[in-house]
C-alpha positions in Angstrom: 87.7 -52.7 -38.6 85.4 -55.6 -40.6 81.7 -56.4 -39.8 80.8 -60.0 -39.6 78.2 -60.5 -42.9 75.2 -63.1 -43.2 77.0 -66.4 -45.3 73.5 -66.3 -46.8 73.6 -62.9 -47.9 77.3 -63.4 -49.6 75.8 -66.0 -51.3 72.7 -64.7 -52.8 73.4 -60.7 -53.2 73.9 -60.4 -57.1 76.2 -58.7 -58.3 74.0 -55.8 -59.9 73.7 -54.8 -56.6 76.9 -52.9 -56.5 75.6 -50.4 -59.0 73.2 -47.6 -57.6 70.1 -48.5 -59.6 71.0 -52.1 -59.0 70.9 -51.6 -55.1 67.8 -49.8 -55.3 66.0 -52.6 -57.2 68.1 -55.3 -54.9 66.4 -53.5 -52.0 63.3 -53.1 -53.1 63.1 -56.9 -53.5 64.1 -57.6 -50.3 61.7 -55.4 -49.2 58.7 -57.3 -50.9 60.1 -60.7 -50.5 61.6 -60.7 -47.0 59.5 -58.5 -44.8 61.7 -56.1 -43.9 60.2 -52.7 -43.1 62.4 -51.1 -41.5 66.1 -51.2 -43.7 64.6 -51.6 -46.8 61.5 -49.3 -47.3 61.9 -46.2 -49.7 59.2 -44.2 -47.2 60.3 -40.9 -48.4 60.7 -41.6 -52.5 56.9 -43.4 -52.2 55.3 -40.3 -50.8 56.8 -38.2 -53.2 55.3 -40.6 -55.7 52.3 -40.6 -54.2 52.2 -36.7 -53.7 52.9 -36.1 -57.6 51.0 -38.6 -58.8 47.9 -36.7 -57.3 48.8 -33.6 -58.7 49.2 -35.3 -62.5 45.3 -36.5 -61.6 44.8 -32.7 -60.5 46.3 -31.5 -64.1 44.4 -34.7 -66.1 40.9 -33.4 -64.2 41.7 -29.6 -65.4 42.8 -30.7 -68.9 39.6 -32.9 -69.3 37.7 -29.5 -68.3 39.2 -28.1 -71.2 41.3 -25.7 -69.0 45.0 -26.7 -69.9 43.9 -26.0 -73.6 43.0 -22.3 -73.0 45.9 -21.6 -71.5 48.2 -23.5 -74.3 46.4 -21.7 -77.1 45.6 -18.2 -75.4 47.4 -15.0 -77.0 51.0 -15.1 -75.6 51.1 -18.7 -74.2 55.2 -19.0 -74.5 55.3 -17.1 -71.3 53.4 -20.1 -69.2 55.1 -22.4 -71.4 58.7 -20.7 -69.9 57.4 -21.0 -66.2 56.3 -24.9 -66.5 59.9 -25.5 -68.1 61.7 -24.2 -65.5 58.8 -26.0 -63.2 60.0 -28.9 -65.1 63.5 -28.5 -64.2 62.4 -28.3 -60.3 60.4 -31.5 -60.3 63.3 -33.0 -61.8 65.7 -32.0 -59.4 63.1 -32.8 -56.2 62.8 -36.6 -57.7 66.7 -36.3 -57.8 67.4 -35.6 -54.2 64.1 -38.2 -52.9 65.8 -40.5 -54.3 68.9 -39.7 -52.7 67.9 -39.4 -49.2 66.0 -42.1 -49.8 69.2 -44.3 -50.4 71.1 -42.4 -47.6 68.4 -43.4 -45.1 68.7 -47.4 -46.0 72.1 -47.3 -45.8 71.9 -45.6 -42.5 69.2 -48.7 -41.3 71.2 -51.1 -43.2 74.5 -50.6 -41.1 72.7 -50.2 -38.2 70.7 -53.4 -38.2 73.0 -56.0 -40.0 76.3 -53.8 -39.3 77.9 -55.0 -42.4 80.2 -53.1 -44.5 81.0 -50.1 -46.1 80.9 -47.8 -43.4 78.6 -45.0 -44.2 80.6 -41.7 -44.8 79.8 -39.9 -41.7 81.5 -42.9 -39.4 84.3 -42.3 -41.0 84.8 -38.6 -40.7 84.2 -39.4 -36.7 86.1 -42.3 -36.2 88.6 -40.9 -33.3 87.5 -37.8 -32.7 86.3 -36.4 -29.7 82.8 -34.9 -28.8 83.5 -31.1 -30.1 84.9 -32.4 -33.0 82.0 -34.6 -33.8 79.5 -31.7 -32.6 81.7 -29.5 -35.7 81.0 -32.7 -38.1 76.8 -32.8 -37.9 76.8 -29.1 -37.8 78.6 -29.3 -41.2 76.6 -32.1 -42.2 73.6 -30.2 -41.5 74.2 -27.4 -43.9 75.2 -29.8 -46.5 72.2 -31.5 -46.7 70.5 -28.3 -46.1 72.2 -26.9 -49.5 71.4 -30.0 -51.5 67.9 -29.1 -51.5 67.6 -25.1 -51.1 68.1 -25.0 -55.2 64.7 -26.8 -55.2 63.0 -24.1 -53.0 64.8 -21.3 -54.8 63.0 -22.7 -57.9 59.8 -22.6 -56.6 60.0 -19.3 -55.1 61.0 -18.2 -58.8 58.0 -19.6 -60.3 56.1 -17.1 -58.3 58.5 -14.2 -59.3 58.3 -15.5 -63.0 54.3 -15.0 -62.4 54.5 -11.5 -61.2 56.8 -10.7 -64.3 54.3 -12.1 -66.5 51.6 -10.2 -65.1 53.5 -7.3 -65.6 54.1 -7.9 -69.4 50.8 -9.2 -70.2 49.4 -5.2 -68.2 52.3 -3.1 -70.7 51.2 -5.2 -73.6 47.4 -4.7 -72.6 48.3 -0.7 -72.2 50.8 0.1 -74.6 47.5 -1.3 -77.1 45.1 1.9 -75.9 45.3 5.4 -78.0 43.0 8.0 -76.4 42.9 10.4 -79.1 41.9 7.2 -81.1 38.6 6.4 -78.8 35.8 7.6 -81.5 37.4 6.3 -84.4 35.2 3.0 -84.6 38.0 1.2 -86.5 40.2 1.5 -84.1 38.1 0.4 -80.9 38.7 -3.6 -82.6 42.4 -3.8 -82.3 42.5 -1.7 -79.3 40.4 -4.6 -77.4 42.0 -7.2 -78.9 45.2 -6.0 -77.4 43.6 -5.4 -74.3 42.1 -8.9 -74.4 45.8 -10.1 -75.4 47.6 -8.4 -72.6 45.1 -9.2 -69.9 45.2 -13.2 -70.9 49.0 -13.3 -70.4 48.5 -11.2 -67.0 46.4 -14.0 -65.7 47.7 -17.2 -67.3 51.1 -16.5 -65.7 49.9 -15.6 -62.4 47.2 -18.2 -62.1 50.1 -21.0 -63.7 53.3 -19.8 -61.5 51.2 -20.3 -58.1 49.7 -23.3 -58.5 53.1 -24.6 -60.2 54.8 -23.1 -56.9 52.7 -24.9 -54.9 52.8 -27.9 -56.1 56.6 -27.8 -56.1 56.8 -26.3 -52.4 54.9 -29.7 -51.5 58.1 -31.6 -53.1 60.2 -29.1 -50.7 58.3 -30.4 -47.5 58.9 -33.9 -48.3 62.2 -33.3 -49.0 62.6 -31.1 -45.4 61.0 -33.8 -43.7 63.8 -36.5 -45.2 66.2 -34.7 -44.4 65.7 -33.9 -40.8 65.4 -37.6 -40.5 68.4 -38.5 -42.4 70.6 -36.4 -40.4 68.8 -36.9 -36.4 69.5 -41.3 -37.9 72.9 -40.4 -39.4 74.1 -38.1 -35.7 72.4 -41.1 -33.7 74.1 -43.7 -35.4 77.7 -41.8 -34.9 77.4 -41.1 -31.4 76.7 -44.7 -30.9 79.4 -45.9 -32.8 81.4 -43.3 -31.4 80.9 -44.6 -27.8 80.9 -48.6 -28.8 
């Protein structure tokens, strides 16, 4: 079954626009030049923007402070290096699936306002089926777009994990530094503290870094949540309407 399509917009639509990044920037266009807030406004992938770009302001403020510094050059800073790299690798993956969802949402608004070709994916897994079967459908849609993002909350509940571990390392190295029997030598109290100084900089540095690293990322996780409950209540809507028509 064929949609009718504006003449106007088989004329002017370039062809970049059939590429992902293309459609995205065709979009966005339209967006600013056409005054169209509804099908082509990128709600979700702006407020992660937004969200992140206040934490960078966050980690700017604490680096002007002179705090990001003490934690690079403290005794045993590889271990908070390890936990932002695989914060890194969360971020990444959160600007991934915003983006998305973010695309999945227009194309939902887009069909349903100008009804014009393809057919999003989940009309066509419906089209003559009955209402069980299309009940069966958004349940497995659900958990679909459920699992796309749960690595990203698995990440940031590892940060904290990765924390605890270093504060575990950073108390055995702080430990494994004291020697009882060697407490009135006076040569030895210097390396003994400077082990215990060692130790208790890595115990802290990794705690203090994998929660506030997990709590910035958890934020991504709630923005994400919050996409995807809308992407599926517009994507079940849209079916059972078409479904009916």
């Amino acid at each position: 079954m064929s949609w009718p399509r504006a003449a106007a917009d088989t004329v002017t639509e370039p062809l970049i626009a059939k590429e992902p990044l293309g459609r995205l920037l065709h979009d966005v266009g339209r967006a600013l030049t056409q005054d169209d807030p509804i099908a082509y406004r990128y709600l979700l992938l702006l407020r992660f923007v937004l969200a992140n770009s206040l934490a960078l302001a966050l980690v700017g403020a604490a680096a002007g402070q002179g705090w990001i510094t003490a934690i690079l050059t403290a005794e045993g800073a590889g271990y908070s290096l390890a936990i932002v790299a695989v914060f890194g690798v969360g971020l990444f993956w959160s600007a991934r699936r915003a983006l998305e969802i973010s695309q999945a949402l227009n194309e939902i608004k887009r069909f349903e306002r100008d009804r014009e070709p393809p057919l999003p994916a989940y009309l066509r897994l419906i089209q003559g089926r009955d209402g069980p079967s299309r009940s069966l459908l958004a349940s497995s849609l659900k958990l679909k777009l459920a699992a796309r993002i749960a690595p990203v909350r698995h990440i940031a509940n590892s940060l904290v994990l990765l924390g605890l571990i270093g504060t575990v390392i950073g108390f055995i190295i702080a430990l494994s530094g004291i020697q009882p029997d060697a407490a009135s030598d006076v040569s030895a109290i210097g390396p003994m503290i400077s082990t215990l100084i060692t130790g208790m900089a890595i115990a802290l540095y990794t705690t203090l870094v994998g929660s506030l690293l997990h709590l910035w990322l958890m934020v991504n996780v709630r923005l994400l949540e919050g996409g995807t409950v809308k992407l599926l209540t517009a994507t079940v809507e849209l079916g059972e309407r078409h479904a009916r028509s």
